[in-house]
C-alpha positions as CSV (number, residue, x, y, z in Angstrom):
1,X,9.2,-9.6,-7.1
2,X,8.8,-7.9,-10.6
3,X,9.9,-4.3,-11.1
4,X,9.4,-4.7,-14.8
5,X,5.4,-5.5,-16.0
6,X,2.1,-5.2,-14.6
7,X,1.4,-8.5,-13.0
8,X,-2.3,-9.5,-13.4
9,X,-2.8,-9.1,-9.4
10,X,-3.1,-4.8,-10.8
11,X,-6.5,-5.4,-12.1
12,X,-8.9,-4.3,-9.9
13,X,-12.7,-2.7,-10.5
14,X,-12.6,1.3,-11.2
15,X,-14.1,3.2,-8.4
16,X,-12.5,6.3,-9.3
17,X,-13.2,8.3,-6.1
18,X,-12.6,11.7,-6.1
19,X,-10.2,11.7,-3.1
20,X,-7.2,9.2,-2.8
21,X,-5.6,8.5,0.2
22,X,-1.9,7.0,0.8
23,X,-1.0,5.5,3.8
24,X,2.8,4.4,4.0
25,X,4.1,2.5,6.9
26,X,7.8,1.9,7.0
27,X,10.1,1.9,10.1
28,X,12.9,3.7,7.8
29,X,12.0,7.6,8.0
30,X,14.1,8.5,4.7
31,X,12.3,5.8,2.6
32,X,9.0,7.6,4.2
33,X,9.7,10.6,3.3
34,X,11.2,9.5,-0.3
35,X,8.2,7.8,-1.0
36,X,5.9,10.9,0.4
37,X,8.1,13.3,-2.4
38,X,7.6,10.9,-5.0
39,X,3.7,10.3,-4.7
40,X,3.4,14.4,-4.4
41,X,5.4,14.7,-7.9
42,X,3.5,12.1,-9.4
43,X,0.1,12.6,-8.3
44,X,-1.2,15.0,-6.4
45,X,-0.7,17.9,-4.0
46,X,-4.0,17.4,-2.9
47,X,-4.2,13.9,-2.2
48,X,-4.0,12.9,2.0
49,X,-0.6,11.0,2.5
50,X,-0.2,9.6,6.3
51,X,3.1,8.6,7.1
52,X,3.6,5.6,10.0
53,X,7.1,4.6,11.4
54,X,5.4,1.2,13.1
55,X,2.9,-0.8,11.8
56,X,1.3,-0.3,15.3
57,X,0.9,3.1,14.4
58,X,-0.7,2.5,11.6
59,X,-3.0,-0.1,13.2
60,X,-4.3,2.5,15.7
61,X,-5.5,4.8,12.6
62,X,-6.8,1.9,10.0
63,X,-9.3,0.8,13.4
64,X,-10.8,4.3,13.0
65,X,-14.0,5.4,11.2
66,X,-12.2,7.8,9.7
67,X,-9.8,4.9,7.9
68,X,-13.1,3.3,6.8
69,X,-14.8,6.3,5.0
70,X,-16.1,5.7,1.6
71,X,-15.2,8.6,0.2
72,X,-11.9,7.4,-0.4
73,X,-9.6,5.0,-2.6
74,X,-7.1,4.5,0.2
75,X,-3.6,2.8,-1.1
76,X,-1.3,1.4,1.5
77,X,2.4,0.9,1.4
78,X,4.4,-0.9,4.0
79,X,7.6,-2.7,4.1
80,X,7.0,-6.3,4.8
81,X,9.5,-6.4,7.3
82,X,9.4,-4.4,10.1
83,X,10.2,-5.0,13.7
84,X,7.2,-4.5,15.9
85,X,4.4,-6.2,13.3
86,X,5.3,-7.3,10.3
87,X,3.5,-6.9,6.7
88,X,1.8,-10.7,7.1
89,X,0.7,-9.8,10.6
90,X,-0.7,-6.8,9.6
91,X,-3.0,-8.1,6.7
92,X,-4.2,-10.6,9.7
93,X,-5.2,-8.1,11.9
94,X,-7.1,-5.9,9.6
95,X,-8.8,-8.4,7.6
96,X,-12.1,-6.9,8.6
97,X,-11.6,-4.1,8.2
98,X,-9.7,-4.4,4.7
99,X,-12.8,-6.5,3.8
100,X,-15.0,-3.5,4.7
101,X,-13.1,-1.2,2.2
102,X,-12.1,-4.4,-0.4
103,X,-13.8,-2.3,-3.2
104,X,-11.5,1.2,-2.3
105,X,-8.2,-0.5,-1.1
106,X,-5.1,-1.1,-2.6
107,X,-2.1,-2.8,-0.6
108,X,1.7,-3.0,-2.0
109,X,4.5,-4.1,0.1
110,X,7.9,-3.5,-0.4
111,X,10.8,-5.5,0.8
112,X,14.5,-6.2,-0.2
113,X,15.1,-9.5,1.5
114,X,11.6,-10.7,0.9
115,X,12.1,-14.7,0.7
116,X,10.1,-17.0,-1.9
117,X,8.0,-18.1,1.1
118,X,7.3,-14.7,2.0
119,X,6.6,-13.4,-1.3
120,X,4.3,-16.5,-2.6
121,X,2.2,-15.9,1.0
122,X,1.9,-11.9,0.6
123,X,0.8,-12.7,-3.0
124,X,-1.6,-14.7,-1.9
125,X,-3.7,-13.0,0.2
126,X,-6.7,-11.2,-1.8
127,X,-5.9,-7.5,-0.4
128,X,-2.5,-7.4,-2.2
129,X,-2.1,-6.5,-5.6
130,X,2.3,-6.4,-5.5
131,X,5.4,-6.2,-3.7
132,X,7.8,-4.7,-5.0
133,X,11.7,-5.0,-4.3
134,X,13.2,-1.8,-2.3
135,X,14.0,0.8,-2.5
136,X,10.8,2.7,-3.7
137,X,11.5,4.0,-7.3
138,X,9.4,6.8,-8.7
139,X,8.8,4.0,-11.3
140,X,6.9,1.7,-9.2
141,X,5.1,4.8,-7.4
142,X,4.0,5.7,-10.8
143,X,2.8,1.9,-11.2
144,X,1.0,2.4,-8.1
145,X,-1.0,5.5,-8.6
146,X,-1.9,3.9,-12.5
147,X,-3.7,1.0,-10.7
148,X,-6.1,2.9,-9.2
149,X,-6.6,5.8,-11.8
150,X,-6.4,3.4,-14.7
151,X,-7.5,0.4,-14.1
152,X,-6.9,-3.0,-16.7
């Protein structure tokens, strides 16, 4: 994990929708709602931020049509480690849908007791583009909302 460069995993084709979306799934409300404040300073008051304290939660919404709607570049943050599903399990279960939206989707994970294991296997998987070491910094927010808006 890397709070200092742009790994390559950041590039990524411009879609440049005119709506973004943020879904943040984290069983931690204040992290949730530090994360919300942040993404509101940095980007917009107008963008749709969903907040989820399980993964299950979260699961119940990304099954939805309106999860898979085109009109939106959709960013998802979740900690890989929470209790009920962790960030691994989740990637498995959506992969259909994820691979319906590849195009629009950005995943991050944060953890701060990620193991090499862990972090080579997240890495790996084509939907995620970085995990980044807790707890959520305006930096890496900022990092966030450039890979979609910017991309290399």
């Amino acid at each position: 994990m890397s709070n200092t460069s742009r790994p390559a995993y950041f590039v990524k084709q411009s879609v440049n929708r005119q709506f973004h979306r943020f879904i943040l799934i984290d069983t931690d409300s204040v992290a949730l709602a530090r994360a919300e404040s942040i993404i509101r300073r940095k980007k917009s008051r107008h963008s749709e931020i969903m907040l989820f304290s399980t993964a299950k939660e979260a699961i119940e919404y990304m099954v939805t049509e309106d999860f898979t709607r085109e009109d939106a570049d959709t960013v998802v943050l979740a900690d890989l480690h929470m209790p009920d599903i962790d960030g691994l399990d989740l990637l498995d279960r959506m992969g259909n849908t994820f691979e319906a939206m590849k195009d629009r989707l950005y995943i991050f994970f944060f953890s701060d007791s990620a193991r090499p294991d862990e972090v080579k296997s997240v890495l790996s998987h084509i939907y995620v583009i970085w995990l980044f070491r807790k707890p959520i910094s305006s930096e890496n927010i900022g990092k966030i909302i450039d890979c979609f808006q910017y991309p290399l």
